[in-house]
Biopython code that builds the backbone (N, CA, C, O; Angstrom):
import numpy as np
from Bio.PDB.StructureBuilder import StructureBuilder

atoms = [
    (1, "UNK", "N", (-26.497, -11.472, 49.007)),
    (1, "UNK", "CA", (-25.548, -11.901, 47.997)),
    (1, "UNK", "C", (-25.441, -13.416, 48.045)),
    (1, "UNK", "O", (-25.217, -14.064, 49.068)),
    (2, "UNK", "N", (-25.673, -14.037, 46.511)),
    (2, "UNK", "CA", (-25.410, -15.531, 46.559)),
    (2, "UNK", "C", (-23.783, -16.256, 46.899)),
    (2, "UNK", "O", (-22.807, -15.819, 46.289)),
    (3, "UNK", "N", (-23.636, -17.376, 47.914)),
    (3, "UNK", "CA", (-22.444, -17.422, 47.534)),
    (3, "UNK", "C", (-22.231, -18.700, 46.722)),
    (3, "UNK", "O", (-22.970, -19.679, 46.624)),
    (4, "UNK", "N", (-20.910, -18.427, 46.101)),
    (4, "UNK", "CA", (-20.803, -19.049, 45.190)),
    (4, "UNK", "C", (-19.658, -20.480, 45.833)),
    (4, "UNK", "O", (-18.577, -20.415, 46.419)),
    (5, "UNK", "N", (-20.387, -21.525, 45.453)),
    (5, "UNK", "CA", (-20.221, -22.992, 45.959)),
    (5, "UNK", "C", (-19.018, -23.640, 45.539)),
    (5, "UNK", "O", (-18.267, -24.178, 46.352)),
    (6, "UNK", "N", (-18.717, -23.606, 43.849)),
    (6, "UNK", "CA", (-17.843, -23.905, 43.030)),
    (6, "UNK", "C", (-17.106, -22.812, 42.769)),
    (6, "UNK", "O", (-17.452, -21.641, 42.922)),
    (7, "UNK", "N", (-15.589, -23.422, 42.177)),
    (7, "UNK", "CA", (-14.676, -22.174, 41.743)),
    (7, "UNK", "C", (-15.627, -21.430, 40.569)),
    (7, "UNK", "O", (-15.274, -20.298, 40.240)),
    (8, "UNK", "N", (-16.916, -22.057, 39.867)),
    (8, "UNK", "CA", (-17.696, -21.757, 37.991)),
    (8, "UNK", "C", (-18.330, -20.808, 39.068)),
    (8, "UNK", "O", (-18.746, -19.996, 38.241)),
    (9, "UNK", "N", (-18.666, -20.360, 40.080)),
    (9, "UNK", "CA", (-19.901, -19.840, 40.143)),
    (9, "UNK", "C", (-21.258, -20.459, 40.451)),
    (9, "UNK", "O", (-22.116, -19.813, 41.053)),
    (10, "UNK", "N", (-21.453, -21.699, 40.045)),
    (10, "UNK", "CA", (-22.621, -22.408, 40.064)),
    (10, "UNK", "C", (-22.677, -23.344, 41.139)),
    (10, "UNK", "O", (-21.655, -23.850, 41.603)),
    (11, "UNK", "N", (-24.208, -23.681, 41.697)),
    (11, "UNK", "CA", (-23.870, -24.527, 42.611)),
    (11, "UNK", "C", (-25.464, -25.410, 42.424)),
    (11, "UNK", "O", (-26.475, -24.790, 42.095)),
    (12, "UNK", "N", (-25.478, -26.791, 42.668)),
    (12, "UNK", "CA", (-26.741, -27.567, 42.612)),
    (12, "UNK", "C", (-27.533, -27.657, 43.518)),
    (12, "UNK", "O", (-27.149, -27.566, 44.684)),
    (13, "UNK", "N", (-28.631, -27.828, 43.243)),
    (13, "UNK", "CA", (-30.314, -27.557, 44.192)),
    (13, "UNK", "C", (-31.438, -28.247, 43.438)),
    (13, "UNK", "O", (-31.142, -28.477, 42.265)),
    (14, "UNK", "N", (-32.479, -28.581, 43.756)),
    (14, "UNK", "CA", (-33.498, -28.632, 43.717)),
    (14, "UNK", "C", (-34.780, -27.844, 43.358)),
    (14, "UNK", "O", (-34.729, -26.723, 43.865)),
    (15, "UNK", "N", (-35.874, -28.051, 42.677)),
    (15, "UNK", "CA", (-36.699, -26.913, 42.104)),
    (15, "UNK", "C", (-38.152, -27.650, 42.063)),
    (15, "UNK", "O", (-38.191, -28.677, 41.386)),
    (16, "UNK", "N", (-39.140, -27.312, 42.598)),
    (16, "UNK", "CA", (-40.421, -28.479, 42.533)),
    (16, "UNK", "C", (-40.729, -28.070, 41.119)),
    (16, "UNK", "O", (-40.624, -26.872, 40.856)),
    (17, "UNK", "N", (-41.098, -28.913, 40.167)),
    (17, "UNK", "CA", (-41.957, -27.994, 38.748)),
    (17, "UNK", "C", (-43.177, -28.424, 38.996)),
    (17, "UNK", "O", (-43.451, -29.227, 39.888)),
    (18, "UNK", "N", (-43.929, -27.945, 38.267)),
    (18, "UNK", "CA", (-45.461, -27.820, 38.084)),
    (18, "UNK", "C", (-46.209, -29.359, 38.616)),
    (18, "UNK", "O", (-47.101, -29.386, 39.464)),
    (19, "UNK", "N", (-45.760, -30.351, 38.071)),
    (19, "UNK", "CA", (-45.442, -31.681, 37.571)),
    (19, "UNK", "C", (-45.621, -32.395, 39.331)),
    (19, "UNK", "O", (-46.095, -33.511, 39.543)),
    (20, "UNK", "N", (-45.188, -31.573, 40.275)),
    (20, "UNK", "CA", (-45.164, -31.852, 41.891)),
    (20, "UNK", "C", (-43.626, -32.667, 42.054)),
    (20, "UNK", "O", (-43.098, -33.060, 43.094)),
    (21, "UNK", "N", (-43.110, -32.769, 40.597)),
    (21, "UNK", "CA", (-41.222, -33.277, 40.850)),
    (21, "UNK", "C", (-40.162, -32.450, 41.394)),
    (21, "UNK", "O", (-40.110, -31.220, 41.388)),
    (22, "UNK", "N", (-39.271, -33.330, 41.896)),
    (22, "UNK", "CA", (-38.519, -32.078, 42.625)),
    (22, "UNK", "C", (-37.282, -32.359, 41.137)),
    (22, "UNK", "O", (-37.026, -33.537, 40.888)),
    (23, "UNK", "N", (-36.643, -31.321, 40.304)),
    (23, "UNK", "CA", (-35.925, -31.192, 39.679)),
    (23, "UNK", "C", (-34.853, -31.133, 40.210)),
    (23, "UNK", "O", (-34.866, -30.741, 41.377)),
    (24, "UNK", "N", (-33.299, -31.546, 39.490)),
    (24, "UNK", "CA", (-31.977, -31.342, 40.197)),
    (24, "UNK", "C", (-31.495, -30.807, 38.927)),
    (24, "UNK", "O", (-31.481, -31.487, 37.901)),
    (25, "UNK", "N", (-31.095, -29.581, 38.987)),
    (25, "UNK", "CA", (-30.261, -28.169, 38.608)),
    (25, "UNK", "C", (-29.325, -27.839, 39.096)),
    (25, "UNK", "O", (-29.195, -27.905, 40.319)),
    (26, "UNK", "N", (-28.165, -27.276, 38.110)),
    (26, "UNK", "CA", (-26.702, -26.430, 38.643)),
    (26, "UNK", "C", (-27.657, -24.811, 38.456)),
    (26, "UNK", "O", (-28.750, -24.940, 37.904)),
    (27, "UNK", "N", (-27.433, -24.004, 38.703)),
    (27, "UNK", "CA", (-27.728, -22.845, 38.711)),
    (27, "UNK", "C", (-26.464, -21.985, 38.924)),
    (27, "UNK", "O", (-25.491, -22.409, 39.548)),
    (28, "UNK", "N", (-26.554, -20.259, 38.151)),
    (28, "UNK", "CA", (-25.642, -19.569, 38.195)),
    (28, "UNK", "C", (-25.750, -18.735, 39.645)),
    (28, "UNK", "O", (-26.874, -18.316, 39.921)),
    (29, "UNK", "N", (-24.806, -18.499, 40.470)),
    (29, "UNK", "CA", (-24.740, -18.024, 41.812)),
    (29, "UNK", "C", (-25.423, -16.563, 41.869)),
    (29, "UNK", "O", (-26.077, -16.135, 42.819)),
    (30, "UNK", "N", (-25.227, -16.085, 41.024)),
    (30, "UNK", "CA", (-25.494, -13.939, 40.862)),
    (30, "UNK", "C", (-26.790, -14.136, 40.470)),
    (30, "UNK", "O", (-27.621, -13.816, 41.320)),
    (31, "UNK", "N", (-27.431, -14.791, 38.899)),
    (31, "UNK", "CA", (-28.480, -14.409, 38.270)),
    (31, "UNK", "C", (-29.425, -15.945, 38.643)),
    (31, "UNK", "O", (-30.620, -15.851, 38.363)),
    (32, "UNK", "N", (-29.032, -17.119, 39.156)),
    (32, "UNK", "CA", (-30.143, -18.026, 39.485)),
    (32, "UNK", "C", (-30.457, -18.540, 38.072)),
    (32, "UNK", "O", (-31.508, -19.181, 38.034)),
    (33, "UNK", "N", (-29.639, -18.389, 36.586)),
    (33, "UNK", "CA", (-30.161, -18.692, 35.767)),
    (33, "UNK", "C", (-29.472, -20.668, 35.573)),
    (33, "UNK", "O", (-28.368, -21.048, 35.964)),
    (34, "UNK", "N", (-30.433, -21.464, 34.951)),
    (34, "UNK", "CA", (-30.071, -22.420, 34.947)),
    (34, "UNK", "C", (-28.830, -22.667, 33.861)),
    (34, "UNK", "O", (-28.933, -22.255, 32.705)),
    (35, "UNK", "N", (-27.916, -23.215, 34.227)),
    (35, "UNK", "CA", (-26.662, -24.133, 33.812)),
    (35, "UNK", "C", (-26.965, -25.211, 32.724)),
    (35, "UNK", "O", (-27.005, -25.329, 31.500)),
    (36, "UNK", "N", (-27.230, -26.212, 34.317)),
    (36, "UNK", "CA", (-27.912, -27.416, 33.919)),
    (36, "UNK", "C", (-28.810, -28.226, 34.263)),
    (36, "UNK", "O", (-29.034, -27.859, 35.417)),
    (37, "UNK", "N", (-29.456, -29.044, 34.067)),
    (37, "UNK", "CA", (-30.165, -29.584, 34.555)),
    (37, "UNK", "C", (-30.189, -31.208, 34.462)),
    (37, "UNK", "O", (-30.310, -31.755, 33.365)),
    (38, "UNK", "N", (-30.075, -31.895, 35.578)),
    (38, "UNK", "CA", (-30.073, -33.248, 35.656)),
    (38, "UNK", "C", (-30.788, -34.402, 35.812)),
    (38, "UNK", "O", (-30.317, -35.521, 35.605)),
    (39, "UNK", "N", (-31.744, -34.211, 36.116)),
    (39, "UNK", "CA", (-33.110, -35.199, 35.658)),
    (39, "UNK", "C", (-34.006, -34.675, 36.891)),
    (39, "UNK", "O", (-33.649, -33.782, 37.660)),
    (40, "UNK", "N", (-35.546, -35.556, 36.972)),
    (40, "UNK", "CA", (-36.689, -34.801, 38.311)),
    (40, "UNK", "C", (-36.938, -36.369, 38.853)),
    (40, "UNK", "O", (-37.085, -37.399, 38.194)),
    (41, "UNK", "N", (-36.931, -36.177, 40.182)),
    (41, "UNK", "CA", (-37.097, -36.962, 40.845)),
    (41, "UNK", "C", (-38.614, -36.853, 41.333)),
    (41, "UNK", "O", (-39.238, -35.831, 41.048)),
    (42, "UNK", "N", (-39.397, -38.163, 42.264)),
    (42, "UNK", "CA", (-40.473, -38.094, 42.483)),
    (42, "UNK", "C", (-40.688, -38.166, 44.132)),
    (42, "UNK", "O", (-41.679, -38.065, 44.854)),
    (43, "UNK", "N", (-38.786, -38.470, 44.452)),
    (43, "UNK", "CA", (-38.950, -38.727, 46.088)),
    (43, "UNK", "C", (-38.067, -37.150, 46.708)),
    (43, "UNK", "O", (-36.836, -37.180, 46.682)),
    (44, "UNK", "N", (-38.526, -36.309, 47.049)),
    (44, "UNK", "CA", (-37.341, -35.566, 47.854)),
    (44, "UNK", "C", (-36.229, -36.111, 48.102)),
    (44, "UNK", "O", (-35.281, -35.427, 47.716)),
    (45, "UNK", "N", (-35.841, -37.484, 48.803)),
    (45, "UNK", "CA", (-34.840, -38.087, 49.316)),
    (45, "UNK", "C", (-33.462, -37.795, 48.139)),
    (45, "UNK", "O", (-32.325, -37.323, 48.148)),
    (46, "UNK", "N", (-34.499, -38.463, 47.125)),
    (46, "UNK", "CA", (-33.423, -39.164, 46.172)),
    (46, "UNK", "C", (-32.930, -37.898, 45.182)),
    (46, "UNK", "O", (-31.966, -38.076, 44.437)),
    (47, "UNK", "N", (-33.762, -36.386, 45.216)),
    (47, "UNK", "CA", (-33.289, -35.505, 44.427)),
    (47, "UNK", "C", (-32.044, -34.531, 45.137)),
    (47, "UNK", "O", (-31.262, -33.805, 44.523)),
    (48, "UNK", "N", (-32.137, -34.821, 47.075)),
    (48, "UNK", "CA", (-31.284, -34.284, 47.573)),
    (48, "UNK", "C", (-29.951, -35.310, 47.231)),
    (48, "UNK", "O", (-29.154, -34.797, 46.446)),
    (49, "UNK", "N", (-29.772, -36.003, 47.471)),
    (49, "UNK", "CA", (-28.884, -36.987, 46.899)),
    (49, "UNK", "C", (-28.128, -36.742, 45.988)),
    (49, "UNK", "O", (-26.918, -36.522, 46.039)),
    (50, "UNK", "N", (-28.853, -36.773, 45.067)),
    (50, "UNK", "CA", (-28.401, -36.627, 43.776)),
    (50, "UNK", "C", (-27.987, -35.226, 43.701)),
    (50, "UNK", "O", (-27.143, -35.358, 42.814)),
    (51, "UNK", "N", (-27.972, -34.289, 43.916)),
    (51, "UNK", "CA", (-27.568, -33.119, 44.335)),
    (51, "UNK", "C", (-26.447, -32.767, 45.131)),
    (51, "UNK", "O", (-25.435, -32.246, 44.661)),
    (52, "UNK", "N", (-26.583, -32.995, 46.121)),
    (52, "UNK", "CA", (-25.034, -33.698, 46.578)),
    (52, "UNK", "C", (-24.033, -34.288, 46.197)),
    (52, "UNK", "O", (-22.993, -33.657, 46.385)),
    (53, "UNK", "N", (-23.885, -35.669, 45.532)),
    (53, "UNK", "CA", (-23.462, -35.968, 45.051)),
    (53, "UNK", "C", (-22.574, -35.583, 43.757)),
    (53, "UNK", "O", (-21.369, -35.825, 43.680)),
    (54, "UNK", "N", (-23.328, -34.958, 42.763)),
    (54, "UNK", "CA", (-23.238, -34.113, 42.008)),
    (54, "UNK", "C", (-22.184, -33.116, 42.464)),
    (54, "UNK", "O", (-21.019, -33.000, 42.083)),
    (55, "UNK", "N", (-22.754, -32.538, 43.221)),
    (55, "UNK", "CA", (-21.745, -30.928, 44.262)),
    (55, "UNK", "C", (-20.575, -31.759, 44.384)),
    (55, "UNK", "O", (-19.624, -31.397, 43.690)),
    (56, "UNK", "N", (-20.421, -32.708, 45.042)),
    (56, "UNK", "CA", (-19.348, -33.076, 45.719)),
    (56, "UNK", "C", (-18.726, -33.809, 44.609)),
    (56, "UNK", "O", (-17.636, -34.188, 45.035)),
    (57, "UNK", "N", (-18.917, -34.280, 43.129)),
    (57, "UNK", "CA", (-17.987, -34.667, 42.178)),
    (57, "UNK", "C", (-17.155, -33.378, 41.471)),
    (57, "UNK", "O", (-15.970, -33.210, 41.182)),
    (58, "UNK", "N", (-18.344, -32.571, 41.339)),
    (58, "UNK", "CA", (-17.803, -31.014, 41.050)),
    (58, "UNK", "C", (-16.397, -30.211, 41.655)),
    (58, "UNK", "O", (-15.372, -29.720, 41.182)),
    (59, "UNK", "N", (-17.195, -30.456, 43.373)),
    (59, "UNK", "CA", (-16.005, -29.750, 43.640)),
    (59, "UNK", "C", (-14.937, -30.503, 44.286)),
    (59, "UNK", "O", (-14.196, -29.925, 45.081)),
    (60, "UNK", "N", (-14.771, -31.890, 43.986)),
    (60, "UNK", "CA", (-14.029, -33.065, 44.013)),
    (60, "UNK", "C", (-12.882, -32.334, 42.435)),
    (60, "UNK", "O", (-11.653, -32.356, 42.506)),
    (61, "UNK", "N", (-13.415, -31.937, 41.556)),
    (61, "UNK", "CA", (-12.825, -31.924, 40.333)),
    (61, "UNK", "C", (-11.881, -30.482, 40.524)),
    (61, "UNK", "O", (-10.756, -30.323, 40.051)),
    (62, "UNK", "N", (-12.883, -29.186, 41.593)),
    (62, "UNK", "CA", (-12.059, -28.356, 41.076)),
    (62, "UNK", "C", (-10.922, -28.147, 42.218)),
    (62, "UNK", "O", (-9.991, -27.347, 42.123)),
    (63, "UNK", "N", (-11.198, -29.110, 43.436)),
    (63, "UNK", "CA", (-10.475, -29.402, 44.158)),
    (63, "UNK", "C", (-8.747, -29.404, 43.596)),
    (63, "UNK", "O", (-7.814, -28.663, 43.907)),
    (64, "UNK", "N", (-8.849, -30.995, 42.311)),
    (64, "UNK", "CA", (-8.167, -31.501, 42.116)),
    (64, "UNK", "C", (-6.934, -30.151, 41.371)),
    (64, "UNK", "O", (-5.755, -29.804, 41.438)),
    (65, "UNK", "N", (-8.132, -29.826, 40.742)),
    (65, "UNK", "CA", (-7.749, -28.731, 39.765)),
    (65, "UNK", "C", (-6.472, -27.648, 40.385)),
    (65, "UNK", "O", (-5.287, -27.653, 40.053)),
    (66, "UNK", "N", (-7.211, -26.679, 41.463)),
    (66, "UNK", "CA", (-6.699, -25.851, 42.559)),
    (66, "UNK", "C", (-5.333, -26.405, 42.362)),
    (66, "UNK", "O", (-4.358, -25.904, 41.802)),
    (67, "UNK", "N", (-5.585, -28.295, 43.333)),
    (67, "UNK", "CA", (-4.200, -28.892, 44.013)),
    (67, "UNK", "C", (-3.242, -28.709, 42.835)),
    (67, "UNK", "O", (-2.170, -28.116, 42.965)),
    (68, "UNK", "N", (-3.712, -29.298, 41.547)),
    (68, "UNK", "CA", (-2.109, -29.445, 40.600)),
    (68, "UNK", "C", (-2.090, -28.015, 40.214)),
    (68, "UNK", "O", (-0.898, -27.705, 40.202)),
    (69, "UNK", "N", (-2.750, -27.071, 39.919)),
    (69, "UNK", "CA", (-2.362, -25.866, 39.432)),
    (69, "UNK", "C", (-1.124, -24.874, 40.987)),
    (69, "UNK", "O", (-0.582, -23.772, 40.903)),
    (70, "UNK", "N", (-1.108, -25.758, 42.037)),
    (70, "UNK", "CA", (-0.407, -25.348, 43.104)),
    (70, "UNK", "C", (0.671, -26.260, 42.997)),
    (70, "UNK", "O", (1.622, -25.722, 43.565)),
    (71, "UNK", "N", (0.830, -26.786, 42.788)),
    (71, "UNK", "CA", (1.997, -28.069, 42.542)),
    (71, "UNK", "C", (2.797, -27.450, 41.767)),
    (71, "UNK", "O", (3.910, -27.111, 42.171)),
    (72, "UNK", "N", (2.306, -27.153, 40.325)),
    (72, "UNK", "CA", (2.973, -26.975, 39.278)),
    (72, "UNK", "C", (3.433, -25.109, 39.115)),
    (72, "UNK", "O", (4.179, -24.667, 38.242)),
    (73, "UNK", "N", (2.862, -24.420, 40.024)),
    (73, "UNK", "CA", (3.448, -23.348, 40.415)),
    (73, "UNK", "C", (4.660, -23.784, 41.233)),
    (73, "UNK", "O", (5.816, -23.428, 41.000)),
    (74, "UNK", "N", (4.356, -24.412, 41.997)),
    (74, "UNK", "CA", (5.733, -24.698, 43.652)),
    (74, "UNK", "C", (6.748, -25.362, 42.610)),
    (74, "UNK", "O", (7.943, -25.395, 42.901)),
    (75, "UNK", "N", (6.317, -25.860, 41.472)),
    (75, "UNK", "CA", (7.388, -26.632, 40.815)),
    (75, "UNK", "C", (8.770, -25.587, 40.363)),
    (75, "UNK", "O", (9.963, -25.505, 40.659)),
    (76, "UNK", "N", (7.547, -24.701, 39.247)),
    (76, "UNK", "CA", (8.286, -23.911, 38.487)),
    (76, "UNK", "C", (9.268, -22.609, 39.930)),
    (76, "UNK", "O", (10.399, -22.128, 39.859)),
    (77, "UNK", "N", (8.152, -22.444, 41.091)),
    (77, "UNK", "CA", (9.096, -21.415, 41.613)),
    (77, "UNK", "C", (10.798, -21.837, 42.225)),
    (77, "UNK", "O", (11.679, -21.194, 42.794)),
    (78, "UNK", "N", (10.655, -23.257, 41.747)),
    (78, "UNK", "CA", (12.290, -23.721, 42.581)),
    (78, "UNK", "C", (12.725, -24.154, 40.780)),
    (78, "UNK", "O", (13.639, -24.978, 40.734)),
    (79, "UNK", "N", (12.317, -23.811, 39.713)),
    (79, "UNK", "CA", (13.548, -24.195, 38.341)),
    (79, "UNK", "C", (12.722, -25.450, 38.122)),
    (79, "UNK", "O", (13.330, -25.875, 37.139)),
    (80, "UNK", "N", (11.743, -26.364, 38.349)),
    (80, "UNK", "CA", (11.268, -27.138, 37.821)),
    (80, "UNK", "C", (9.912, -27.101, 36.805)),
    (80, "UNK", "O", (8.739, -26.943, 37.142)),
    (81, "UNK", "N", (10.333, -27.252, 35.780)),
    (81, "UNK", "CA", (9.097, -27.379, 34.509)),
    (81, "UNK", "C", (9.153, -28.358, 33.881)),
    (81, "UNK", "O", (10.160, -29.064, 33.808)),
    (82, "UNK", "N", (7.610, -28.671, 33.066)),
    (82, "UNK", "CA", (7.508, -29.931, 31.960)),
    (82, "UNK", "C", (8.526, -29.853, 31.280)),
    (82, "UNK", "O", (9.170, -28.814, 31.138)),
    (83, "UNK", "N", (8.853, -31.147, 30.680)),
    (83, "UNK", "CA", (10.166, -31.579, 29.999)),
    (83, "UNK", "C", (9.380, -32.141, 28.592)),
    (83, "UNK", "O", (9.525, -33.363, 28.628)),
    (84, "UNK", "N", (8.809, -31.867, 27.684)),
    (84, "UNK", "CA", (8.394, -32.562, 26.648)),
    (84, "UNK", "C", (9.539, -34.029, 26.064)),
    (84, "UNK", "O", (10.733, -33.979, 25.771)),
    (85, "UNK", "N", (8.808, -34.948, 26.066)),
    (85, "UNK", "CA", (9.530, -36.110, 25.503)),
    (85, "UNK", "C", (8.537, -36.638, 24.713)),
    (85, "UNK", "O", (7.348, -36.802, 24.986)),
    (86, "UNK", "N", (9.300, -36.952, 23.441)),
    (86, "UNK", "CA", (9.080, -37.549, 22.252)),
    (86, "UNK", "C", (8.764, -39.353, 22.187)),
    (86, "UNK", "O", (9.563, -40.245, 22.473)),
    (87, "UNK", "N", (7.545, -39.472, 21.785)),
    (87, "UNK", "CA", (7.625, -41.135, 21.954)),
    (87, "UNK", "C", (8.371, -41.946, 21.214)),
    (87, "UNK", "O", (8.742, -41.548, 20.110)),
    (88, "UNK", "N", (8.590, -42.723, 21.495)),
    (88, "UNK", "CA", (9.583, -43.259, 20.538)),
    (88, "UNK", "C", (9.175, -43.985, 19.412)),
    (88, "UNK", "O", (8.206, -44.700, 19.668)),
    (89, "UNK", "N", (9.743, -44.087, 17.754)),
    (89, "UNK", "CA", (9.005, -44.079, 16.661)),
    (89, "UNK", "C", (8.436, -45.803, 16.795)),
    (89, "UNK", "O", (9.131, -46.634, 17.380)),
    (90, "UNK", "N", (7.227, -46.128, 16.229)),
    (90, "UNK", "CA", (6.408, -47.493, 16.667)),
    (90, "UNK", "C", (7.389, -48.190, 15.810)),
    (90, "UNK", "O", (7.910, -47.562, 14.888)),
    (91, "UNK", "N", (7.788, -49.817, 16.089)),
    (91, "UNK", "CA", (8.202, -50.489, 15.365)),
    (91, "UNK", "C", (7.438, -51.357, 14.494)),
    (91, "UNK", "O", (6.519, -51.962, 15.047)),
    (92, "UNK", "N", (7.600, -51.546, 13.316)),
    (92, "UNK", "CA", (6.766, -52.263, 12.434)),
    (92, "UNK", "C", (6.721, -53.413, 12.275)),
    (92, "UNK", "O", (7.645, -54.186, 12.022)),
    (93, "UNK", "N", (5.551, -53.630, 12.425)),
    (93, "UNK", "CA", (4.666, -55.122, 12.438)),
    (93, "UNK", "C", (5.624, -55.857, 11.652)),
    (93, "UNK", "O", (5.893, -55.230, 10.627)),
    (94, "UNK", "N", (6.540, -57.488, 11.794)),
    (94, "UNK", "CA", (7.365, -58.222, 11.155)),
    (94, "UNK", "C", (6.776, -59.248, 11.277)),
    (94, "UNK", "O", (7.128, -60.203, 10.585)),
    (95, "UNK", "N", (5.540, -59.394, 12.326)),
    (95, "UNK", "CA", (4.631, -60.912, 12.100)),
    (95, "UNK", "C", (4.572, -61.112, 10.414)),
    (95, "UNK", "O", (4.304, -60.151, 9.693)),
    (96, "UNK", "N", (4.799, -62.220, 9.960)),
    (96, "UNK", "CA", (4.255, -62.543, 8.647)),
    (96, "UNK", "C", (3.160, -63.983, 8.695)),
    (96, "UNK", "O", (2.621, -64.383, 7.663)),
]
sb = StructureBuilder()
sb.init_structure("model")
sb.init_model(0)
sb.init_chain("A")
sb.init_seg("    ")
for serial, (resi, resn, name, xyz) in enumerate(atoms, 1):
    if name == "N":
        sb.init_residue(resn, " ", resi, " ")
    sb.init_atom(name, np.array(xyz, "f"), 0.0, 1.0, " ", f" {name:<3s}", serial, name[0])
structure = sb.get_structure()
C-alpha cells in the first residue's frame, strides 16, 4: 500500500524518460497516475532537489492549512467566531 505524503494524496518523485532525464512529478498515492509535472532535469542532484523542495512547500501549505482549520475550531468551541465588518465607504477624491 502507497502511503500517502500530503493531506491530496499525492506526493513528488522523480521518473527517468526515454530522453535519459530524470523528470520531477506529483503523482497520485493509490493509482501512480500523474498530477503534475514540473520540468526534467539532466543532473540527478538537481531533480532530487527540486522534488523536495516542492514536497516541503506543499506540505508547508497543508501544514498551515491543518494549523488554522484547528485554531478556528478551538475558537468557535469557547463562543468565538468571525465577526464580518464592513469597510468603510471610500471618500471622494476633492483634489481639484
Amino acid at each position: 500500500m502507497a502511503t500517502n505524503y500530503t493531506s491530496d494524496g499525492t506526493y513528488w518523485t522523480g521518473r527517468v524518460r526515454d530522453n535519459g532525464k530524470l523528470e520531477v512529478v506529483r503523482l497520485r498515492s493509490n493509482t501512480y497516475g500523474t498530477v503534475e509535472s514540473w520540468g526534467s532535469y539532466d543532473k540527478h542532484g538537481a531533480a532530487v532537489a527540486a522534488a523536495a523542495q516542492l514536497a516541503y512547500a506543499q506540505g508547508q501549505a497543508d501544514a498551515k492549512a491543518e494549523l488554522s482549520a484547528a485554531v478556528h475550531s478551538a475558537l468557535a468551541g469557547v463562543g468565538l467566531t468571525p465577526v464580518a465588518v464592513e469597510a468603510p465607504d471610500e471618500e471622494p477624491d476633492e483634489s481639484d
